[in-house]
C-alpha positions in Angstrom: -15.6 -64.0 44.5 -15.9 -60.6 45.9 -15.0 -57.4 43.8 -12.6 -56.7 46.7 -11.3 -60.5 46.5 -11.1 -60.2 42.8 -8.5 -56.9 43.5 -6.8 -58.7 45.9 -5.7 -61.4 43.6 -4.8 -59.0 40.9 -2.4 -57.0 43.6 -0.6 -60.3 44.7 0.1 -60.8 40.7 0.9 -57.7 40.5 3.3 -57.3 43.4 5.2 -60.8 42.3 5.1 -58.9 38.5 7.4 -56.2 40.7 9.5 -58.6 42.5 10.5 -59.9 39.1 11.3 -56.9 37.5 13.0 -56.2 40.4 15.5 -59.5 40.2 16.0 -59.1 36.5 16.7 -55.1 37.1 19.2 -55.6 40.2 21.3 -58.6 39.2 23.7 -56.6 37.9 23.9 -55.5 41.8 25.7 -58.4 42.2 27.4 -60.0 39.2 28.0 -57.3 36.9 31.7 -56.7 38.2 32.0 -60.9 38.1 31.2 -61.2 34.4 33.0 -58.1 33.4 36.4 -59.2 34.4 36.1 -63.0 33.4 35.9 -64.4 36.6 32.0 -66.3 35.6 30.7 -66.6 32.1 27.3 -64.5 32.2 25.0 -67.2 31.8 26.3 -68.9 34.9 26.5 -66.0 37.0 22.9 -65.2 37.0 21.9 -68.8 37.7 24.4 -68.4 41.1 22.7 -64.9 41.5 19.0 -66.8 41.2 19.7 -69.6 43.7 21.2 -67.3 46.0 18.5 -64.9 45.6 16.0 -67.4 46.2 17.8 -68.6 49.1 18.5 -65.3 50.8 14.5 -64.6 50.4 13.9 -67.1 53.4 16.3 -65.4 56.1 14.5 -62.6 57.2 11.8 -60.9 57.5 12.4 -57.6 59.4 12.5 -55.6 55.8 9.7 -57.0 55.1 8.1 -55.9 58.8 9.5 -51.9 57.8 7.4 -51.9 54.7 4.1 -52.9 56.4 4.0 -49.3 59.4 6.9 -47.5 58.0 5.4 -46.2 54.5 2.1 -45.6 54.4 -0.4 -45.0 57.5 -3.6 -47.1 56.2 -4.1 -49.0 59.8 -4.8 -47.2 63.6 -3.0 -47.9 66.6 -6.1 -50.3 67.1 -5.8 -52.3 64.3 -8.5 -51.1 61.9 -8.2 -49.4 59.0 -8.1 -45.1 59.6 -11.0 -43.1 59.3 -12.6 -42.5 55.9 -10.8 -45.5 54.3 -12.1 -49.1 53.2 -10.4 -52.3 52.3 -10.8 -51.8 48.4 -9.6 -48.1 48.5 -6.9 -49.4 50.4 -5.9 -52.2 48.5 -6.0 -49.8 45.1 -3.8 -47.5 46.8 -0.5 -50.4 46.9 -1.9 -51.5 44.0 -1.7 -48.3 42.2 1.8 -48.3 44.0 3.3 -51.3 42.7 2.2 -50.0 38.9 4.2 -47.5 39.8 7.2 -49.1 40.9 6.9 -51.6 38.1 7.0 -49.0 35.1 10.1 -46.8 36.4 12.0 -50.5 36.9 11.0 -50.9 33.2 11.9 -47.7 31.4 15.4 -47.4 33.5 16.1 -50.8 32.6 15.6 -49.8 29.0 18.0 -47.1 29.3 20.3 -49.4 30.9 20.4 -47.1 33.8 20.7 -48.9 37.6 18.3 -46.8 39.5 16.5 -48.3 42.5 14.0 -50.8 42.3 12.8 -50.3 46.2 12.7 -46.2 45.8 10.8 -46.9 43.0 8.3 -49.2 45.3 8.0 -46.9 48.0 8.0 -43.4 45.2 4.8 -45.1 43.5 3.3 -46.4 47.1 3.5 -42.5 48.7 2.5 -41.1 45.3 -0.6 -43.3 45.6 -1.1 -42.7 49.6 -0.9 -39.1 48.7 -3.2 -38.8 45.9 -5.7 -41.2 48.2 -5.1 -39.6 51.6 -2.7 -36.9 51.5 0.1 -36.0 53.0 -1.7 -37.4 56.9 -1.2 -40.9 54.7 2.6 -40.9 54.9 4.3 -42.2 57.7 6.8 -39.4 57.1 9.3 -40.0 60.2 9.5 -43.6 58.9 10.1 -42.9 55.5 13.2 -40.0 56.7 14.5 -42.9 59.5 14.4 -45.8 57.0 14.2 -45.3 53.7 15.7 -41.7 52.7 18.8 -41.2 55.1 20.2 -44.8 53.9 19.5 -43.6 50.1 21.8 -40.8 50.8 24.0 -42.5 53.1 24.6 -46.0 51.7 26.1 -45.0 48.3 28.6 -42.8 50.3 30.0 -45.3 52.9 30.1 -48.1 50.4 32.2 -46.0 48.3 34.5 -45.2 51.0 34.6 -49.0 52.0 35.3 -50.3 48.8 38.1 -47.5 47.5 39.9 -48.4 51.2 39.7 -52.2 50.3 40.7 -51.7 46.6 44.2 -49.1 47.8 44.8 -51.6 50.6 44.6 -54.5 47.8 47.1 -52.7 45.5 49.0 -52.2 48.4 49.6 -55.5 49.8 49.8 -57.5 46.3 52.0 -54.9 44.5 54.8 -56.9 44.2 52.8 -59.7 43.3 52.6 -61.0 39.1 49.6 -59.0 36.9 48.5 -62.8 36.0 48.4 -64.2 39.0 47.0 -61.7 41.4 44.2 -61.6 38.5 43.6 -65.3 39.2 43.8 -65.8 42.4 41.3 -62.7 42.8 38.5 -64.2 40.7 37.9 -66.5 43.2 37.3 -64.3 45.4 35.2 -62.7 43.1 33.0 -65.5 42.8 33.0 -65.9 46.8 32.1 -61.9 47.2 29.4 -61.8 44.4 27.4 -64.8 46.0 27.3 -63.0 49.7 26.0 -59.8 47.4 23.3 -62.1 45.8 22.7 -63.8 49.2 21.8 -60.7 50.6 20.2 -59.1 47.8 17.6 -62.1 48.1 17.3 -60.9 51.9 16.6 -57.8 51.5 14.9 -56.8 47.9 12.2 -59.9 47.9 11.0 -58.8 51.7 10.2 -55.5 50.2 7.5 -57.7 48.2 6.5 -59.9 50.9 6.0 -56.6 53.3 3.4 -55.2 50.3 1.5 -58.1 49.7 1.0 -58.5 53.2 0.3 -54.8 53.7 -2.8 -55.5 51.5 -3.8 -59.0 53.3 -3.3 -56.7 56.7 -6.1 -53.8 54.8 -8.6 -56.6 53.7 -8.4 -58.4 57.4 -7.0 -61.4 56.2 -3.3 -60.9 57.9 -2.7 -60.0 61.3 -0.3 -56.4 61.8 1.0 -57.6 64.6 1.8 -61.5 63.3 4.9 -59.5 60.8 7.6 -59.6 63.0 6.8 -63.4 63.7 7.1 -64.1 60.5 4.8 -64.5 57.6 2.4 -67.3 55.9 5.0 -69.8 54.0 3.3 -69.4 50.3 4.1 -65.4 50.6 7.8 -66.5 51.1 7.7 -69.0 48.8 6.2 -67.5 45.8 8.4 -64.0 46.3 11.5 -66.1 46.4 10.7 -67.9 43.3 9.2 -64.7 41.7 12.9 -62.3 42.4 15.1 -65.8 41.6 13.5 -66.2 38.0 14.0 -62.3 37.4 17.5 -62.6 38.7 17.7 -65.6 36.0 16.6 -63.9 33.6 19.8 -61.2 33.6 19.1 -57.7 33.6 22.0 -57.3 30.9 21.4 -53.9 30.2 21.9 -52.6 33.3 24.9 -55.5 33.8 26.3 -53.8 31.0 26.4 -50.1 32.8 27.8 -51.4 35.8 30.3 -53.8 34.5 31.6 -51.5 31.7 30.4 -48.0 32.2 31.6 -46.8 35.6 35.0 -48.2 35.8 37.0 -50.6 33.6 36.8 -53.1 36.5 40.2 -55.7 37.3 39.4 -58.4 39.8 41.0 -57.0 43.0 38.9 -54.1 42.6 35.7 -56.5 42.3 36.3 -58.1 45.0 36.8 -55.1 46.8 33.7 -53.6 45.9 31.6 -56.9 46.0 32.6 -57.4 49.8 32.1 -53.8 50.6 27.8 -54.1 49.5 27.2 -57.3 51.0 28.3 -56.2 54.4 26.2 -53.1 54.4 23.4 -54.6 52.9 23.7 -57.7 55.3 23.5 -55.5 57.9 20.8 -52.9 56.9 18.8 -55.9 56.4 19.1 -57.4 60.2 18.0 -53.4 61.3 15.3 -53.3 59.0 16.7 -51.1 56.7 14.9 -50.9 53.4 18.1 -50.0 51.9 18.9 -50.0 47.5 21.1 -52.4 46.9 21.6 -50.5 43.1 22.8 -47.3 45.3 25.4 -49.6 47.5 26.7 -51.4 44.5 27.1 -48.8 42.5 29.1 -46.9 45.1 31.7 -49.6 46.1 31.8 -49.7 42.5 32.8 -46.1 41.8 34.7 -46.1 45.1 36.4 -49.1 43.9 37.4 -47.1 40.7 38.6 -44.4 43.2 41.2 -46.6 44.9 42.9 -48.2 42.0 45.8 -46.2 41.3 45.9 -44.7 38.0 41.8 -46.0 37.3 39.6 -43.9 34.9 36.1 -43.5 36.9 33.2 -42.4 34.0 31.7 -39.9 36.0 29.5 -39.5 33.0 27.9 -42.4 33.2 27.9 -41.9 37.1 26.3 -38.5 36.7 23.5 -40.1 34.4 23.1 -42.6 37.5 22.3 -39.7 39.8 20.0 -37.7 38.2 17.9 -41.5 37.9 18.6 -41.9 41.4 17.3 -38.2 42.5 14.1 -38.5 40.0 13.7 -42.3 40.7 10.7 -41.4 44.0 9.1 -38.4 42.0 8.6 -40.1 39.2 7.6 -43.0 40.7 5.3 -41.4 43.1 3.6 -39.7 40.4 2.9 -42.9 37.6 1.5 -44.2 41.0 -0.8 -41.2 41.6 -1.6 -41.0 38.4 -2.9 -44.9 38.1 -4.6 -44.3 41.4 -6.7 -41.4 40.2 -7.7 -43.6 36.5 -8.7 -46.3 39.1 -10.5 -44.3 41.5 -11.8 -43.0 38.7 -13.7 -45.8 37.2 -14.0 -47.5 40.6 -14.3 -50.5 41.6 -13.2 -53.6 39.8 -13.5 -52.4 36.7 -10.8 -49.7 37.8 -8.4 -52.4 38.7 -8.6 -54.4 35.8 -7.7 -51.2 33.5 -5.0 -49.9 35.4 -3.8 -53.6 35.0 -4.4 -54.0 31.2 -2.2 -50.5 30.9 0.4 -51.9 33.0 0.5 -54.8 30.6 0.4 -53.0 27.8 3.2 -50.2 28.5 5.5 -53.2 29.7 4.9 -54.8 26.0 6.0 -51.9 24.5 9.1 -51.1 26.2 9.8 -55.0 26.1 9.8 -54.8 22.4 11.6 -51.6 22.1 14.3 -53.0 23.9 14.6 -56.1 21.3 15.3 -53.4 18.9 18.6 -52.9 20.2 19.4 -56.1 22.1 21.9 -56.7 24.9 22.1 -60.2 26.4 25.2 -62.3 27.1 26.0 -62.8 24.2 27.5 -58.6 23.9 27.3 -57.4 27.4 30.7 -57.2 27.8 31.6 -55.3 24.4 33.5 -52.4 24.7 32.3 -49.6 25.7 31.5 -46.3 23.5 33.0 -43.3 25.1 32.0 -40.7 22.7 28.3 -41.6 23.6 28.1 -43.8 26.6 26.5 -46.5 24.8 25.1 -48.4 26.9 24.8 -51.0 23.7 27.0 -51.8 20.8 26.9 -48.9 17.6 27.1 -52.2 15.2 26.9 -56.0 15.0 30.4 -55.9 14.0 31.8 -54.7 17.3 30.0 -56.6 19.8 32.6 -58.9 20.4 29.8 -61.8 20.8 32.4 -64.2 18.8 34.8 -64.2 21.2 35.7 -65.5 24.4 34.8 -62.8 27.5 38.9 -61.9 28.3 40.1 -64.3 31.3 37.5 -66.6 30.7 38.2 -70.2 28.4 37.1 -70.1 25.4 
């Protein structure tokens, strides 16, 4: 096996390492507002969010197709690789990139914050192009078209979608029983949250596919132009799989701040919200759109708040969401230009392998300093601290883990 082989293999673990942070981070995307208001017991919401995730994976591919010529310039119009740049340094580039990505999913989702797990992607893959190629490695009027206007955009009209749906909601049911109209809208709930995991799946494990075969496309082994056909069945496959066992997993940190934090969250308004981010996502994703499915949740979520008579909105918590949302790129991009220069350093394989082993290592540690203050399903839907916008219970004695989550059997 070839040094540049050798790379290779590490990137493609790597990149599925990403796409499963990237389930377990974004979950809450979908099924945060579900298991907050009772309508699915936590544990069975992320296994509908993982099949559905793993289903959606195998829909599309024009995300997928964006991430390959709309990010970084590593290819010609003819095909080869630009001048001045060879498969390894271009393959340690997205690796670099990925590290990147992979260590901002981390520490937000330690802080229980919902920032975006593609901006993190594409922060740590131009942090890396720059530091390899500066600023003639960017495909700059891609990234603007495709990846920064929906950042600013998305968050806005899902709000407005989902605070119209909610008022109109109120509106129409407002004669109707608290009891029942809670019912009868947790089914909907359920209905809503699945299309939001659906196209989560078709939109969030493309932006894996398109980076693993970004690096096949560097080393000659994938054909640029074969993309938009479609790609080869074991990059589908083992993406899917990688995002639905993440998903599984239950980001419940960031479920927490989602489902508790921003809004205390009836079913009408989950609905409402749910249905507003899978119809922008689904649609981004047929144009190609690498869009955050974290930014269009969180504002149908928010907006959601808005359009409930009467409904506290946390803008706290929301304002701690922004600030991760603004940094999320920058700080991205730099841990990725950062790895890239260690690597480029040391060169070679050698430089792959300890850019790896730090990757490893600085996920252990913020694994286990997360088990120091646990949230799983168990406590994700005790109440929330105001005072400090826990994201976690203060004490075992007010996580509520002994009783049933309200509106669900005990």
């Amino acid at each position: 096996m070839t040094a540049e082989t050798a790379i290779l293999v590490l990137l493609i673990i790597t990149a599925l390492g990403f796409d499963f942070t990237n389930g377990f981070h974004d979950t809450g995307n979908a099924m945060a507002t579900s298991i907050a208001t009772g309508a699915l017991k936590p544990k069975v919401a992320v296994a509908i969010a993982g099949i559905l995730n793993l289903v959606g994976a195998f829909l599309s591919v024009e995300v997928a197709a964006t991430i390959t010529k709309d990010v970084l310039k590593i290819q010609s119009k003819s095909g080869s690789l630009v001048d001045g740049l060879n498969a390894e340094t271009a393959v340690i580039i997205i690796f670099a990139g990925l590290v990147g990505g992979i260590l901002w999913n981390l520490l937000t989702w330690l802080f229980g914050l919902p920032s975006s797990s593609s901006h993190a992607l594409f922060g740590g893959l131009i942090g890396a192009g720059l530091a390899a190629l500066g600023t003639s490695g960017i495909n700059w009027n891609g990234t603007i078209d495709k990846i920064i206007i929906p950042a600013v955009a998305s968050p806005i009209i899902a709000g407005i979608v989902a605070a119209c749906g909610t008022w109109l909601v109120y509106a129409i049911t407002k004669r109707v029983g608290q009891i029942t109209k809670e019912r009868g809208f947790r089914y909907g709930q359920i209905a809503s949250a699945s299309m939001v995991s659906l196209a989560h799946g078709t939109g969030d494990a493309q932006k894996t596919m398109g980076t693993i075969a970004l690096a096949l496309i560097a080393t000659g082994h994938l054909n640029a132009d074969s993309v938009k056909h479609g790609l080869p069945f074991w990059i589908v496959f083992s993406c899917a799989i990688a995002i639905a066992l993440g998903t599984y997993i239950g980001g419940w940190r960031v479920i927490r701040t989602l489902g508790k934090g921003l809004v205390e969250i009836e079913s009408p308004q989950g609905m409402a919200a749910e249905s507003a981010s899978a119809a922008i996502i689904l649609t981004s994703s047929t144009a190609g759109m690498a869009l955050s499915t974290t930014h269009v949740a969180t504002g149908s979520i928010l907006g959601s708040g808005v359009g409930k008579p009467g409904a506290t909105v946390r803008w706290a918590v929301a304002g701690r969401m922004l600030v991760a949302w603004v940094i999320t790129m920058p700080c991205a991009g730099l841990v990725g230009a950062v790895t890239y220069g260690i690597a480029h350093a040391i060169g070679g394989l050698a430089g792959a392998i300890t850019i790896f082993v730090i990757l490893v290592a600085l996920a252990a540690l913020m694994y286990w300093k997360a088990q120091q203050q646990k949230v799983d399903a168990r406590n994700v839907n005790a109440d929330w601290d105001d005072t400090t916008n826990s994201v976690v219970p203060t004490t075992a004695d007010d996580d509520h883990s002994d009783r049933p989550t309200a509106g669900t059997p005990a």
